[in-house]
C-alpha positions in Angstrom: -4.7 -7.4 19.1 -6.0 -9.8 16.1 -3.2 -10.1 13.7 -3.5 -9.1 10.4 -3.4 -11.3 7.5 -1.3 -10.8 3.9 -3.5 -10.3 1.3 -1.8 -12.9 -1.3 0.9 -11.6 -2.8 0.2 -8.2 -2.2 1.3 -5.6 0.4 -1.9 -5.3 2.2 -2.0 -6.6 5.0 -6.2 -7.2 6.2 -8.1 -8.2 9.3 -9.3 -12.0 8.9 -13.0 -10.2 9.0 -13.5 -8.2 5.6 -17.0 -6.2 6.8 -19.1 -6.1 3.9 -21.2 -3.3 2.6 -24.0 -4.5 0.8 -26.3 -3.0 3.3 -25.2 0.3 3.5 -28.0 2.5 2.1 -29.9 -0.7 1.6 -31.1 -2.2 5.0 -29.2 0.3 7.2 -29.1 3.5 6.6 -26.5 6.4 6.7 -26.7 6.3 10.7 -26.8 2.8 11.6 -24.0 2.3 8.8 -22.0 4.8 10.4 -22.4 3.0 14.0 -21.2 -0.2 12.4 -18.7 1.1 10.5 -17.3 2.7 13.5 -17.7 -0.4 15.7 -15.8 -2.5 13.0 -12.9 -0.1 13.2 -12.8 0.6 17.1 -12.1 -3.4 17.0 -9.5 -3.9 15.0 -11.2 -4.0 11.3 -9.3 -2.5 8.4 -11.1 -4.5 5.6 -14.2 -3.2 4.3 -15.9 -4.5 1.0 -18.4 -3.1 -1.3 -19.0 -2.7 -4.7 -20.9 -0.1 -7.5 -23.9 -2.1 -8.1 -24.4 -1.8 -3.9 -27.7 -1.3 -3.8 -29.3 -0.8 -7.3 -32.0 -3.7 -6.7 -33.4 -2.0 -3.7 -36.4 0.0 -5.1 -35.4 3.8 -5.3 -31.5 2.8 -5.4 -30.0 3.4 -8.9 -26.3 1.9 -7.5 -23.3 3.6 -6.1 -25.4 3.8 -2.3 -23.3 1.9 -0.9 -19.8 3.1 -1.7 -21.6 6.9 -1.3 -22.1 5.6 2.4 -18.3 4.4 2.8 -17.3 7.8 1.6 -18.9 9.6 3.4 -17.7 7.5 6.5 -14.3 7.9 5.7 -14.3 11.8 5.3 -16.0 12.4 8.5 -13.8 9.9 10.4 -10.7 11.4 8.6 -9.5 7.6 8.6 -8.9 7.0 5.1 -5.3 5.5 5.5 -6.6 3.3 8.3 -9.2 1.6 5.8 -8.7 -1.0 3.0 -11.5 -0.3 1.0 -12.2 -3.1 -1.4 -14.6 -2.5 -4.2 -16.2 -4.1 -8.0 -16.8 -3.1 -11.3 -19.4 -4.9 -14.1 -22.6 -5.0 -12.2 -24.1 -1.6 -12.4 -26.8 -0.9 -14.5 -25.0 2.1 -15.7 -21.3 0.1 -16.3 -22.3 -3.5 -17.4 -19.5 -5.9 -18.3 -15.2 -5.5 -18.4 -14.6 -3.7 -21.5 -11.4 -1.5 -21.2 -13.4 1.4 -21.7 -16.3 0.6 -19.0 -13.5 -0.4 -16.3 -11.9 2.9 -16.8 -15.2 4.9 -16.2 -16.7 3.0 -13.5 -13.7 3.0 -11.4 -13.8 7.5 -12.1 -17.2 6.8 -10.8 -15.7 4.7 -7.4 -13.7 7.0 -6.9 -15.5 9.6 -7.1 -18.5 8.4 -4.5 -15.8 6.9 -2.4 -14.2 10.5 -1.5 -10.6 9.1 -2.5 -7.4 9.1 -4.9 -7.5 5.4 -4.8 -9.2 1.9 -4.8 -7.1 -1.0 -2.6 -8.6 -3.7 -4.2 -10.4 -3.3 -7.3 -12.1 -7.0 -8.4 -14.3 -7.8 -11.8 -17.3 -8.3 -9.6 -18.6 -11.0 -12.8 -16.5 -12.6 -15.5 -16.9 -11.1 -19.2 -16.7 -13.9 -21.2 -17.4 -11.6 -24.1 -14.2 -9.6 -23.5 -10.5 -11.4 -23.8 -8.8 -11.5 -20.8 -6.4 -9.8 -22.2 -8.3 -6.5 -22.5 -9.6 -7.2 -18.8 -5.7 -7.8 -17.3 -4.5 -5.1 -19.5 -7.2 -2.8 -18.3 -6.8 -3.4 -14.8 -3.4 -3.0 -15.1 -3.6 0.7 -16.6 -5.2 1.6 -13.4 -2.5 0.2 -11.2 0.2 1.8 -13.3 -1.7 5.2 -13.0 -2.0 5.0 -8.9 -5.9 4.6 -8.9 -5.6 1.2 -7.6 -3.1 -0.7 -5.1 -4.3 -4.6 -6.3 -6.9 -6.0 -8.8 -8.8 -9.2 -8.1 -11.5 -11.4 -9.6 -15.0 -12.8 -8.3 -17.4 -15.3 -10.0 -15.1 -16.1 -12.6 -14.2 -19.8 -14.4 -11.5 -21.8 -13.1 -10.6 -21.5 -16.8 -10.6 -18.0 -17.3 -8.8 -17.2 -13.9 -5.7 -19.3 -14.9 -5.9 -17.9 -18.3 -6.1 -14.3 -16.9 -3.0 -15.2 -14.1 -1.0 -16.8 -17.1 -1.3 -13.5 -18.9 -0.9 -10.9 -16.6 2.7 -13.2 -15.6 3.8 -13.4 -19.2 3.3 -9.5 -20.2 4.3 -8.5 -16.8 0.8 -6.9 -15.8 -0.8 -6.7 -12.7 -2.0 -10.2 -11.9 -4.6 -11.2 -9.7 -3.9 -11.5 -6.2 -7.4 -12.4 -4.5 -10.6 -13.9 -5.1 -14.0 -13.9 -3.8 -16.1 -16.9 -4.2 -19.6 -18.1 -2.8 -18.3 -20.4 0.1 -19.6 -21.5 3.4 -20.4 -24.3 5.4 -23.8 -25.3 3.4 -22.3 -24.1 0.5 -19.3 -25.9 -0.5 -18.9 -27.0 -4.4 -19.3 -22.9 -5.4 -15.5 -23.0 -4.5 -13.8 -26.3 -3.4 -12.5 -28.2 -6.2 -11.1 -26.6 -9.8 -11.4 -22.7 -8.4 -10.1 -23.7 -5.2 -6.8 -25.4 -6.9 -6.2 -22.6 -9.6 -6.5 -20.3 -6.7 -4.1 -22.4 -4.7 -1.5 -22.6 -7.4 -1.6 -19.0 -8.3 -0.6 -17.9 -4.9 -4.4 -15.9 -4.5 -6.2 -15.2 -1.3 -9.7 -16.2 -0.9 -12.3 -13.7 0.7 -15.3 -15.6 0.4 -18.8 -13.9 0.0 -22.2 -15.4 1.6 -19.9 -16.5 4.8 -22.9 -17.0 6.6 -25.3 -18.0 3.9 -27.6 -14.9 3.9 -28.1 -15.7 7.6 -28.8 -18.9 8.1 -25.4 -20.1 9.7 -26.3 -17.5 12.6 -28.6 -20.2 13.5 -31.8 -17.7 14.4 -33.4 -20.0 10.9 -35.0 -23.1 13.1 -38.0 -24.8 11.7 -41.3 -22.7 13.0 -39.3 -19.5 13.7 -40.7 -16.6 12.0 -37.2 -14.0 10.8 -37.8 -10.4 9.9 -35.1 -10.1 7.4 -35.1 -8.9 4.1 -32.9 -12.1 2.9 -35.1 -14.6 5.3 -36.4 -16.7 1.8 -33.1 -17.0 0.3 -31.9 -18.3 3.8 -34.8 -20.3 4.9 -34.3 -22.6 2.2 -31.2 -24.4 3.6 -33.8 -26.2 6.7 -35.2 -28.3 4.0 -32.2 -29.5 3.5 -30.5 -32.6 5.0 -27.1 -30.7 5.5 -28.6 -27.9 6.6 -30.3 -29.5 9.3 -26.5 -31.2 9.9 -24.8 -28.4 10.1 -27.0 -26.5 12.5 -26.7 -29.5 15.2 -22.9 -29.4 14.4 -22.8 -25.7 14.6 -24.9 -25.8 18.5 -22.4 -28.6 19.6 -19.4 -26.7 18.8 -20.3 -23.3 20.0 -21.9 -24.8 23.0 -18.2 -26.0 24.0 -16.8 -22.4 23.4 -19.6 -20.2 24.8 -19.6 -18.5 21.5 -22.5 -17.5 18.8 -23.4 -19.7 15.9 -22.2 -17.3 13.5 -19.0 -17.2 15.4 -18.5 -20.7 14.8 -19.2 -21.3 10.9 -16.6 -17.9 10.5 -13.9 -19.5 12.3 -14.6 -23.1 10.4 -14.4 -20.7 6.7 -11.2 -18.7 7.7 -9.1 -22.2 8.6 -10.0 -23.2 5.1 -7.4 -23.8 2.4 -6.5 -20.3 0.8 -8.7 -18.1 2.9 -8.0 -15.4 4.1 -11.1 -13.2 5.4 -14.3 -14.3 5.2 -17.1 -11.4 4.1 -19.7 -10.8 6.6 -22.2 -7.8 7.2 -24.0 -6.5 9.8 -27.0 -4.1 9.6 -27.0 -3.1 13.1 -24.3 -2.6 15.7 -26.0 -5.8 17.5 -24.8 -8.2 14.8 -21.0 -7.3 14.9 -19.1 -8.7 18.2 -20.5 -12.6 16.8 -18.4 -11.8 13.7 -15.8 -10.1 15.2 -15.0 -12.8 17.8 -14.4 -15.1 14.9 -11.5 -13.3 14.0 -9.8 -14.5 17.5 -11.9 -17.7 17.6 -9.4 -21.0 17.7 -11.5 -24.5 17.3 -10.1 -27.5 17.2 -8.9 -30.1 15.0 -11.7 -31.9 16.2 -14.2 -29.5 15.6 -13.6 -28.5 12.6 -13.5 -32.4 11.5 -16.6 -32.3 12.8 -18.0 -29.0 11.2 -16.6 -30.1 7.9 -18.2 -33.9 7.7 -21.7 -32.4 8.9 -21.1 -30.2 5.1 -20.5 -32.8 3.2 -23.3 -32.9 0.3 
């Protein structure tokens, strides 16, 4: 069985494949959520990310699909304490930025769609530079202390702001960060190496990187002439006109060649092996999609490989 991995300095304990949510009642519906959902769990998944703006851009969707979906999962299943649900607050139309006040009522809101007493990991899904961190770590904090959530974490934030925030929450004795989630993969490297990776580093945090497989495109069915029906195919597609891109596709065949193993196996196992990570986001849309990012979770390259992986990203 795939070990679990600690969350930071938390007590939850995660599989090194967070399953993320962003298509439920988007691009899959309640059925073929449920299938994956299930499929993620009968392997060995406990770590399932979403958040309340999940899927307000799809036309119809006014936000909250997503985690609606996920509770409804979780009551049928009867599962709840099998699950690490992970979800955001800021993003929805309806709950826009980290005022005490809005953090309080969106995460009633979670709650509420989710079907549960409690949030495991509640992160500010985008900074508030507007609002001190002190309200933000102060507000987060009031939801730990009343049981509503387990840890609080931070995504698309400042390297500035994160320390600030960690520095804070240490010196008041609040609840202090213990995760973030950052845009990082293999074609997409300077969104989190460098200042955020270090502040992360020193302040203990676990990274759970979004966009693990760049919309797509590091499952390698991009290739120049191929024509994908995917609702994220532009924003992928891009990365062919790029030098790296094309690098890190002839890196990616090599090395999964040698292991018998999908492409989007491969650039999985090269993010989790990465300083501070700890489980790389990844969604699937249909049962199909999962085993490639399940077998990531068990998939060991080598030193070599991942050498090899990592000079084929360099910008």
């Amino acid at each position: 069985m795939t070990s679990l991995r600690r969350l930071g300095s938390s007590d939850l304990h995660v599989f090194p494949l967070a399953l993320g949510g962003n298509v439920f009642g988007w691009s899959a519906d309640e059925a073929q959520s449920f299938a994956v959902l299930d499929a993620y769990a009968a392997a060995g998944g406990n770590f399932v990310d979403t958040a309340d703006a999940y899927s307000q851009w799809a036309e119809g969707n006014e936000g909250g699909e997503s985690e609606t979906v996920i509770g409804r999962w979780l009551a049928s299943r009867g599962n709840r304490s099998d699950v690490l649900v992970a979800t955001k607050v800021g993003a929805h139309a309806r709950y826009k930025g980290l005022g005490a006040a809005n953090i309080k009522a969106a995460a009633e809101e979670s709650l509420r769609r989710l079907g549960t007493d409690h949030i495991d990991l509640y992160y500010t899904h985008y900074d508030d530079e507007s609002v001190p961190v002190e309200e933000i770590v102060t507000a987060l904090d009031q939801l730990v202390k009343d049981g509503k959530v387990r840890a609080v974490a931070a995504s698309n934030i400042s390297p500035e702001r994160l320390r600030a925030s960690l520095d804070f929450a240490e010196a008041e004795g609040l609840a202090r960060y213990v995760a973030l989630q950052p845009h990082y993969n293999l074609v997409s490297r300077a969104t989190y190496e460098g200042a955020l990776l270090d502040t992360a580093e020193r302040g203990g945090l676990a990274a759970v990187p979004y966009y693990g497989l760049a919309s797509g495109f590091l499952t390698g069915k991009y290739r120049p002439g191929a024509t994908v029906a995917s609702v994220r195919a532009g924003g992928a597609g891009r990365h062919l006109e790029t030098e790296r891109g094309q690098k890190v596709l002839a890196a990616l065949d090599t090395v999964a060649a040698a292991h018998d193993a999908e492409l989007a196996s491969v650039a999985l196992a090269w993010l989790a092996s990465r300083p501070t990570v700890v489980a790389p986001i990844a969604s699937a849309r249909t049962v199909e999609q999962l085993p490639a990012l399940i077998a990531a979770a068990d998939l060991k390259l080598t030193d070599t490989e991942l050498a090899a992986l990592t000079e084929a990203s360099e910008a």
